[in-house]
ZAKOLGU-226788 format. One record per residue (C-alpha): x, y, z. Coordinates in nm, 4 decimals. Layout:
% ZAKOLGU-226788
<node><east>X</east><north>Y</north><up>Z</up></node>
...
***
This chain:
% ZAKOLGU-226788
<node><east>0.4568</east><north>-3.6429</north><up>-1.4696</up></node>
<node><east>0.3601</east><north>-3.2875</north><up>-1.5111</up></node>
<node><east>0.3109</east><north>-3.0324</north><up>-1.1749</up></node>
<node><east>-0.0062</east><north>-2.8844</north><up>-1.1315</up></node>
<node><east>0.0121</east><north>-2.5384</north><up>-1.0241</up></node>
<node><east>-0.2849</east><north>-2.3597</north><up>-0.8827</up></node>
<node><east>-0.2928</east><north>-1.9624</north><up>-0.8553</up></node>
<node><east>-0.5483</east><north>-1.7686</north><up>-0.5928</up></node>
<node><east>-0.6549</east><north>-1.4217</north><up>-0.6494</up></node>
<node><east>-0.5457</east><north>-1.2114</north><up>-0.3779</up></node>
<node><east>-0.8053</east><north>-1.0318</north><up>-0.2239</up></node>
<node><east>-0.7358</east><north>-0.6756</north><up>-0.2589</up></node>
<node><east>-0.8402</east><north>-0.3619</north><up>-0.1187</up></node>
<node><east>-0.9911</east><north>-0.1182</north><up>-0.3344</up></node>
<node><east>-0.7257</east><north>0.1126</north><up>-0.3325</up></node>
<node><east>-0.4531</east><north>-0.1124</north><up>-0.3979</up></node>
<node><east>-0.2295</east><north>-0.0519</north><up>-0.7107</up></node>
<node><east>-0.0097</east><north>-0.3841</north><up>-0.7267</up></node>
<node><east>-0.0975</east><north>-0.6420</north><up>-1.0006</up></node>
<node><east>-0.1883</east><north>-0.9548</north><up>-0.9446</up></node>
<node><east>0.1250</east><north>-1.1276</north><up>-1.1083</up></node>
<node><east>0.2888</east><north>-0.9059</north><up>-0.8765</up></node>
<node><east>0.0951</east><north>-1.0393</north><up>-0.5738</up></node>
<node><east>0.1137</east><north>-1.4105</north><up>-0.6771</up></node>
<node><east>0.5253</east><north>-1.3596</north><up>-0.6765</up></node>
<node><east>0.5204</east><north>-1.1961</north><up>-0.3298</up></node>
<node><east>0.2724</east><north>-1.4936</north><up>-0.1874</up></node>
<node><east>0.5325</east><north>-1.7564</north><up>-0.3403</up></node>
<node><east>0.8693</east><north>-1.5849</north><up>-0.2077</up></node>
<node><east>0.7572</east><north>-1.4327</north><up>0.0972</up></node>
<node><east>0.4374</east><north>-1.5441</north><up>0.2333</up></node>
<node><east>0.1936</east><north>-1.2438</north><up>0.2123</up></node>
<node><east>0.1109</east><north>-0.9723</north><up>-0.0535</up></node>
<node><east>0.2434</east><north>-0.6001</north><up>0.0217</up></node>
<node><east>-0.0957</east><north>-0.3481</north><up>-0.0917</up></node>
<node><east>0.0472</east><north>-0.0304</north><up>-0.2107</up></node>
<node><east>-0.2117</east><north>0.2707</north><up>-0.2215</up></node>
<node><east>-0.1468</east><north>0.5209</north><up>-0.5470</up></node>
<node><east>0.1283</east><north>0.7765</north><up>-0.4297</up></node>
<node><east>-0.0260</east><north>1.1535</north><up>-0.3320</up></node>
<node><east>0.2767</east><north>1.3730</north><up>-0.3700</up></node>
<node><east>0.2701</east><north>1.7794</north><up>-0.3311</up></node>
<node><east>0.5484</east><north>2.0583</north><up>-0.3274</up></node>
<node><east>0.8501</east><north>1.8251</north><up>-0.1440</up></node>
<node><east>0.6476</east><north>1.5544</north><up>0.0272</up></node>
<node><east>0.4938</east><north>1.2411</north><up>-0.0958</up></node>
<node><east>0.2516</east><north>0.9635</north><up>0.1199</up></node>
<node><east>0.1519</east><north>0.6146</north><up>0.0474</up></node>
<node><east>0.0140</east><north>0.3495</north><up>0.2724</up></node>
<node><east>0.0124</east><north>0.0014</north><up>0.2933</up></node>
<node><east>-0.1348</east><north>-0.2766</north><up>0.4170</up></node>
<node><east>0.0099</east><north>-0.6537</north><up>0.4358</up></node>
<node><east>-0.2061</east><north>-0.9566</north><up>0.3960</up></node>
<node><east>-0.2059</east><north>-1.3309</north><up>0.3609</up></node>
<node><east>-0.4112</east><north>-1.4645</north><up>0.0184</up></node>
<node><east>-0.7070</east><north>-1.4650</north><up>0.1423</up></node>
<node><east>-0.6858</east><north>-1.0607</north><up>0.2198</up></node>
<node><east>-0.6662</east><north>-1.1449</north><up>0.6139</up></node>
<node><east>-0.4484</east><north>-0.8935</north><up>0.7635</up></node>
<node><east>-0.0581</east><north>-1.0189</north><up>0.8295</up></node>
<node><east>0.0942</east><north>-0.6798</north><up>0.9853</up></node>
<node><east>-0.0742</east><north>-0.3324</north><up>1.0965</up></node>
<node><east>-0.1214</east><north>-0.1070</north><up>0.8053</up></node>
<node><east>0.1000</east><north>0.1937</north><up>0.7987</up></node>
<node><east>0.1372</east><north>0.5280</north><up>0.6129</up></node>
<node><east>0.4757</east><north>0.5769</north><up>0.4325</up></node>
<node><east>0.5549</east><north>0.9803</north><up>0.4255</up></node>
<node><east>0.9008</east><north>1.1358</north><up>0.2358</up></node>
<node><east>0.9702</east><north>1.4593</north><up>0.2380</up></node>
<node><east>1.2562</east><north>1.6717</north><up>0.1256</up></node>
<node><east>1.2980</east><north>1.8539</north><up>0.4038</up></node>
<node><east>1.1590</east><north>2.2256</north><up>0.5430</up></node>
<node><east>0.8412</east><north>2.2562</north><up>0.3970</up></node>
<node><east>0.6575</east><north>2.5782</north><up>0.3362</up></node>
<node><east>0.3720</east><north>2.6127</north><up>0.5939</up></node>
<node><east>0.1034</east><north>2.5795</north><up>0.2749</up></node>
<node><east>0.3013</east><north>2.2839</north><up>0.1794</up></node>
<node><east>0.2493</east><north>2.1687</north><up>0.5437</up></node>
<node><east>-0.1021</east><north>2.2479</north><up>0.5165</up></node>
<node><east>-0.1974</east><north>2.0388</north><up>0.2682</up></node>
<node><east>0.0781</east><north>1.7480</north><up>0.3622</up></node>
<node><east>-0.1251</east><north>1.7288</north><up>0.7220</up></node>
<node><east>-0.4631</east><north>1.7122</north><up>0.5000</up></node>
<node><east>-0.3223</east><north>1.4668</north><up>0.2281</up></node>
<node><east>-0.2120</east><north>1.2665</north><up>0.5597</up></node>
<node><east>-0.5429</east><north>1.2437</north><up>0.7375</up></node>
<node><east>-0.7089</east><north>1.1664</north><up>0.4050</up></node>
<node><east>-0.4278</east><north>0.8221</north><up>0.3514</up></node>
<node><east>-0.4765</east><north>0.7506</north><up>0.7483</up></node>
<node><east>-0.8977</east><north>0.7641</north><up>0.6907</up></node>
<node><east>-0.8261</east><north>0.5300</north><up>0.3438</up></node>
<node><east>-0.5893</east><north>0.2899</north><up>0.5031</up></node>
<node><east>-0.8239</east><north>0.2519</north><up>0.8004</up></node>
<node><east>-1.1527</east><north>0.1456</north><up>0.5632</up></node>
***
């Protein structure tokens, strides 16, 4: 007797940088794909969202905005980790 295995694409958003394989593990161990936005990094600070979904690309969790920073910034390198920010909130929220 042989199994039949079927695989759905995940729906994606258009920013999301995960591969499918990488998807079709996730919706086998865990129950929902994680959608990782490309990383925008600048003098000690880096942001990436994410959003959470089911297979079909229907929303599991709340997306949310991942932010690391080293520390003190300067106040440029606050300047442009406030606009980097708004720009991954306005993406996320699309």
């Amino acid at each position: 007797m042989t199994a039949i295995s079927t695989q759905t694409k995940v729906a994606c958003p258009t920013w999301c940088n995960v591969s499918q394989n990488t998807h079709q593990r996730e919706l086998q161990w865990e129950g929902h794909a994680v959608h990782w936005s490309n990383s925008r990094a600048g003098e000690g600070w880096e942001i990436r969202h994410i959003a959470v979904t089911d297979g079909q690309g229907a929303d599991q969790h709340a997306p949310r905005v991942h932010v690391t920073t080293s520390g003190a910034l300067t106040l440029a390198g606050a300047e442009a980790l406030a606009l980097t920010l708004l720009a991954a909130y306005e993406e996320a929220t699309d």
